[in-house]
Each structure stands twice: as structure tokens, then as C-alpha cells.
N, C-alpha and C positions, 0 to 999 in steps of 0.2 A: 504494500500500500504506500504510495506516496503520501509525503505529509509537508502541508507547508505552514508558514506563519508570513502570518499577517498583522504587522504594525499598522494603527489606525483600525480596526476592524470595526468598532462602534462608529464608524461615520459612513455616509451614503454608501461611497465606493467596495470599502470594505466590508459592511455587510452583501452586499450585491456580490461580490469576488466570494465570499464565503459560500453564500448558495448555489454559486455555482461551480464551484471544487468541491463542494461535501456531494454535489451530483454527480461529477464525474468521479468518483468513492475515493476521493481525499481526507486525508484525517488534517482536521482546520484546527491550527492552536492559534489563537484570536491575542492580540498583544495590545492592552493601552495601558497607559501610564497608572491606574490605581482600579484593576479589576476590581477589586471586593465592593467600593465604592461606585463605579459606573454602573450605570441604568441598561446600557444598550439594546433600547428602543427599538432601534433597527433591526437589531436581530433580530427581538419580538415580533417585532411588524410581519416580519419575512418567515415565523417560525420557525426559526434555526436556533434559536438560544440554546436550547438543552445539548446543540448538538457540535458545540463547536467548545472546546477546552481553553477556555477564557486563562489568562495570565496578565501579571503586570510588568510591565518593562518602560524604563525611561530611558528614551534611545540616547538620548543629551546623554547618559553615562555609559562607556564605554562597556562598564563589568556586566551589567546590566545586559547588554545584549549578549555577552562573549557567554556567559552564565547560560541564558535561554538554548544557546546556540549547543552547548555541551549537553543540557540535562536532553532536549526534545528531539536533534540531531536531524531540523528540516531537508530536504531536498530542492526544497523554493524556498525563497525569501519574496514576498510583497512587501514593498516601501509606501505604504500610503498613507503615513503620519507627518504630524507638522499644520502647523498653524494654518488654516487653508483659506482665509480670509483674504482677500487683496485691500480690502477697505480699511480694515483691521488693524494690517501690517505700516499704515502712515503712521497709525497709534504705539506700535511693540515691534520697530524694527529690528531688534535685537533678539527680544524671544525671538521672530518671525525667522529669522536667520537661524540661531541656534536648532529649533523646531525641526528645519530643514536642513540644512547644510552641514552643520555639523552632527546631526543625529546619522546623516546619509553617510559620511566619513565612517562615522564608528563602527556602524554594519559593513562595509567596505575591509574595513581594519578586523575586524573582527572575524568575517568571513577567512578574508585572507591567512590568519593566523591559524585558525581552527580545521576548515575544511573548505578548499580552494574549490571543491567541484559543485559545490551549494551555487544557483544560479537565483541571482539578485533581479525581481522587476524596479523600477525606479518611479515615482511619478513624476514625470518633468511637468510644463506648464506650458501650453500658448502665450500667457503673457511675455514671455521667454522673447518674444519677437520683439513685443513692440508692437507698431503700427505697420499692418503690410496691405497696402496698396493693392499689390498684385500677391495671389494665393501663395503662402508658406511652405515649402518641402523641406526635407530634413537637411540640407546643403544651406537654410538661409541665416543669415547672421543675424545674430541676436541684441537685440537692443531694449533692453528692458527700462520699466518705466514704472516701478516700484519695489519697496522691501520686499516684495512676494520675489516679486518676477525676479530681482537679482539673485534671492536664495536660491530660487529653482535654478535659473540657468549656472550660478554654484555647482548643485547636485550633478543636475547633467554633464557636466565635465570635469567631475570626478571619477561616475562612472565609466566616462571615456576614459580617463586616465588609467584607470584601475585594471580597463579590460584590455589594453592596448601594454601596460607597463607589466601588470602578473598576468596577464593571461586571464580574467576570470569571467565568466559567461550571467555578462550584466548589460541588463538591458536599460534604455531607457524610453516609456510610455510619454508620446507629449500631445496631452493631450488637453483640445478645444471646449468649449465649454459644453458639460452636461451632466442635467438635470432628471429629477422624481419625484414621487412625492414624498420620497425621504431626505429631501435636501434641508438642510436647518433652514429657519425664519429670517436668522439677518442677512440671508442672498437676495439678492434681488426680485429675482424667480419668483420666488416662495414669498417674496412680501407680494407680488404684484398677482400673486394665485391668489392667496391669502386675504387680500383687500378685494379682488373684484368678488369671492364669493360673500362678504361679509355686506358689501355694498348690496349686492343682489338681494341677501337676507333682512337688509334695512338697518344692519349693525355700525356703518358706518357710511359718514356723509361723503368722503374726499381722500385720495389715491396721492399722496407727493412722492415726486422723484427728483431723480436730480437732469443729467443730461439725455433728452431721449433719443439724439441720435446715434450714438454710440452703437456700431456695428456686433455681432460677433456670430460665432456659428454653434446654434444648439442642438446639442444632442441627447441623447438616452445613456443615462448610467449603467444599465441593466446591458445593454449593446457593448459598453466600453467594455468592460471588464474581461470578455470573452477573449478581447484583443492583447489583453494583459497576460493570459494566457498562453494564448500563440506566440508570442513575445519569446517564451521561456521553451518553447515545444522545437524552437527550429533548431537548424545543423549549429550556426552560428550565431551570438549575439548582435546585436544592431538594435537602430533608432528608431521610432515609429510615428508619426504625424497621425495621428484617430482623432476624425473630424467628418462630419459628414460632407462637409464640400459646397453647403448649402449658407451662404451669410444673409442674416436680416440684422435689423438696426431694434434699438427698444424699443422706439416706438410701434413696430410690425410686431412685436410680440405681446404690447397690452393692447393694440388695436384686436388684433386675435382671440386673447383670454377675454376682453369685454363680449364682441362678437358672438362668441361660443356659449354667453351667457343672456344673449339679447338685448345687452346693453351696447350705448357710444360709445367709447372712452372719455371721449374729449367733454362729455357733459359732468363726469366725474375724475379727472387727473389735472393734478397741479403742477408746474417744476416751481423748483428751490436753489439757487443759489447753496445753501446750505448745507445740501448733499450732494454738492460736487465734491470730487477727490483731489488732490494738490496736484496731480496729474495722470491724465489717464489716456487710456490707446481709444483711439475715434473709429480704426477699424481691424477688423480682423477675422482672417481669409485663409483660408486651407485649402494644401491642395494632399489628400489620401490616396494618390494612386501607389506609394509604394506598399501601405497595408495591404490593399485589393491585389496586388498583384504578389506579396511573396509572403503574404498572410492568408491571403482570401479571405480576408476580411469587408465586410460594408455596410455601413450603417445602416439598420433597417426602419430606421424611428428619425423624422426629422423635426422641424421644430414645431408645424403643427399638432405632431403626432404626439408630440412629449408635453404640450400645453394640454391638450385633451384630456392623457395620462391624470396629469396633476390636480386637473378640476375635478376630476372623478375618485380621487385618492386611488389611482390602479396602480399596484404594486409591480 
């Protein structure tokens, strides 16, 4: 039986990656920072709790993983812990970093010392880019435009280094935005789900945002993870761009969630100054033909399909 661990497991990604390695008859040992303590909701939601061997581990400490790595002797490692906020991170650039970058080092470090043939996923970011213009492939330079986005692109070229310098079969996932109805409330997503059905219900008069034209490409969580996967299944390591291919702006995503609810937007959304961020990428564009072609992978869920999801609570 393969067995992996999974850092971050109580959040979107990681619950979704657990369901779907306890399906393909994985034994999931679930990693966050104070098990006894965390709720992991997610699991709940998804019915898996009972089924995944929950542990704590704070990746920020080196013994901490080097420890897990000796008692439970993974054959995958998933990286999907770290602060995952981009709005967040203006706030706790340092946790934000640390969370990332250097939790990604110690797994690295730790691998390497312990057992070299343990094959590492990474979560890199889209933010990673910056602003592209023209669609992203895994050849494009990185120009990040926050604490988030610098830790990740960090990560990611650690993992190169790591796999390129010991040899070690470590991937990195960069992936575009997406979403469920497991996504926490201070996403955007999930505030702008969250308020149109509340508006619908007569709970609430008015929707603030900040900039709605701001591009990006969404996707299905439950889709990605699969890809995370594949990631780890092939001859060799490499980089992956998972994105559906499809870009809308916020605004085409609460015109949508209104819509789907029989409402305008525009008679209920406000912008703010307020909630803009100190700076942020206006568009952002993927181009996934290298998934589809040495993954076979593609996105089956695009942004209307994953607005739908969310209004309906479909897991």
C-alpha cells in the first residue's frame, strides 16, 4: 500500500487530495500544525475524517518533519501548507514566508537526509507570475507582486534546486486559481457566494468589493488535485501550469453568481477603495497544454461550473 502525507490537509486542497488517494487505496497520514486541536471540517464535509491518521507537525521546524518522516516512512510527500492568503500576507509577510519557504526547505532537507527516493509535490502559485498579458507556460518569468507570491516563487526554486542539485523527484504544482464550496470565507469567492445567497435570502442589503476588474482563471479544486497526482506518477519530475485556460475578470464572476440566483449585480454590489490591496496583478492567463499533453490532464469544471458548485454547497 502506498502511503502519503499530506501537510495542510485540513484546508480545501488537502482535504480534496485526501479523498482522492484514500480512493485510489492510499493510506493518508493528514499533517497540520496542532491535530488534537483542529476541527477539520473539511474532512467532515467530504466524510473522510475517520479515515485519514491525523498528526501534528510544524513544518517551520525542521525535527518536526525529519520525526514524521522516520516514524510513518511516506512514499509521497504533498506540500500544501503555508499561509494561503494573498491579502493576508501585506499583513504577516514574515509568517507568510516562513509558512512557505522555509517550511518547503525543511521537507527538502529532511527528505534528502532521510530517504532520497520519497517524491515531494510542491504547491507553487500563479501569483508567481505577476501580470501576464499573454497566457503563462512553465518557461515564463516570474514577477511576483506580493509576500504570497515571493514565498511561493521561493518554494518553486528550491524544488528546482533540490531536484537538479541531489537528484530528488520533486515536483512543483502551479497552480491558477481554484475554488469549492470548501474554500474558507475570507476568499473572495466565498465572500461573493456567501453574500449573493444571503442577499437572495433578504439577510443582507449590499455586496463591497474592492477592484472588479481584476482578471484571473477559475477553476475546480476537486479537478486540481488529481493533477497533483500525476505530478508524482510520471518517469520524471517536472513543473506543471493547472489552469483551465479559460480567464474572466471579477466582475464576470459576480455578474454570474447574481444571475444564477435571479438577481442584477449591479442593483446590489458596491466597490471600496478600502479593499484594495497595496498591489495586485490586473490579469492572469494560463496557458495548460503541457498538463494535457504529458499528464492528460484537463480541466473538466470551468468557472461557470464551479460558481454553480458553490451556490448549491456541491461537494
Amino acid at each position: 500500500m502506498n502511503r502519503a502525507l499530506i501537510l495542510g490537509v485540513s484546508g480545501q486542497d488537502g482535504a480534496y487530495l485526501a479523498k482522492f488517494l484514500l480512493k485510489k487505496g492510499y493510506e493518508v497520514i493528514g499533517a497540520s500544525r496542532d491535530a488534537e486541536t483542529s476541527l477539520f471540517n473539511n474532512l467532515k464535509t467530504l466524510g473522510i475524517n475517520n479515515d485519514v491518521k491525523k498528526i501534528s507537525v510544524n513544518a517551520n521546524e525542521f525535527r518536526t518533519i525529519f520525526s514524521a518522516l522516520k516514524k510513518y516512512a511516506p512514499s509521497e510527500i504533498y506540500n500544501l501548507a503555508g499561509q494561503s492568503s494573498v491579502g493576508l500576507s501585506f499583513e504577516q509577510p514574515i509568517e507568510t514566508f516562513e509558512s512557505i519557504a522555509v517550511s518547503n526547505l525543511n521537507i527538502l532537507e529532511a527528505v534528502r537526509m532521510y530517504d532520497s527516493n520519497i517524491k515531494i509535490y510542491n504547491a507553487g502559485s500563479s501569483e508567481c507570475f505577476g501580470n501576464t498579458t499573454m497566457p503563462a507556460n512553465e518557461e515564463t518569468a516570474f514577477a511576483p507582486r506580493s509576500p504570497y507570491a515571493i514565498a511561493k516563487a521561493t518554494s518553486i526554486w528550491q524544488i528546482r534546486n533540490y531536484r537538479e542539485s541531489y537528484n530528488l523527484f520533486a515536483a512543483n504544482g502551479i497552480l491558477f486559481n481554484h475554488e469549492s464550496s470548501l474554500r474558507a470565507s475570507r476568499f473572495v469567492t466565498s465572500k461573493i457566494i456567501d453574500s449573493a445567497l444571503e442577499i437572495k435570502n433578504g439577510k443582507l442589503e449590499k455586496l463591497k468589493l474592492g477592484n472588479l476588474d481584476v482578471e484571473r482563471d477559475w477553476g475546480y479544486a476537486g479537478d486540481y488535485v488529481e493533477a497533483m497526482w500525476l505530478m508524482l506518477q510520471q518517469q520524471k519530475p517536472s513543473d506543471y501550469i493547472i489552469a483551465t485556460g479559460e480567464t474572466n475578470s471579477l466582475k464576470d464572476f459576480v455578474k454570474v453568481a447574481f444571475e444564477m440566483l435571479g438577481m442584477n449585480w449591479k442593483d446590489y454590489v458596491e466597490t471600496t477603495d478600502l479593499l484594495l490591496r497595496p498591489s495586485d496583478i490586473g490579469s492572469s492567463k494560463a496557458n495548460p497544454a503541457k498538463a494535457q499533453a504529458e499528464l492528460g490532464w484537463i480541466a473538466k469544471n470551468k468557472m461557470k461550473d464551479v460558481i454553480n458548485m458553490m451556490l448549491n454547497k456541491t461537494i
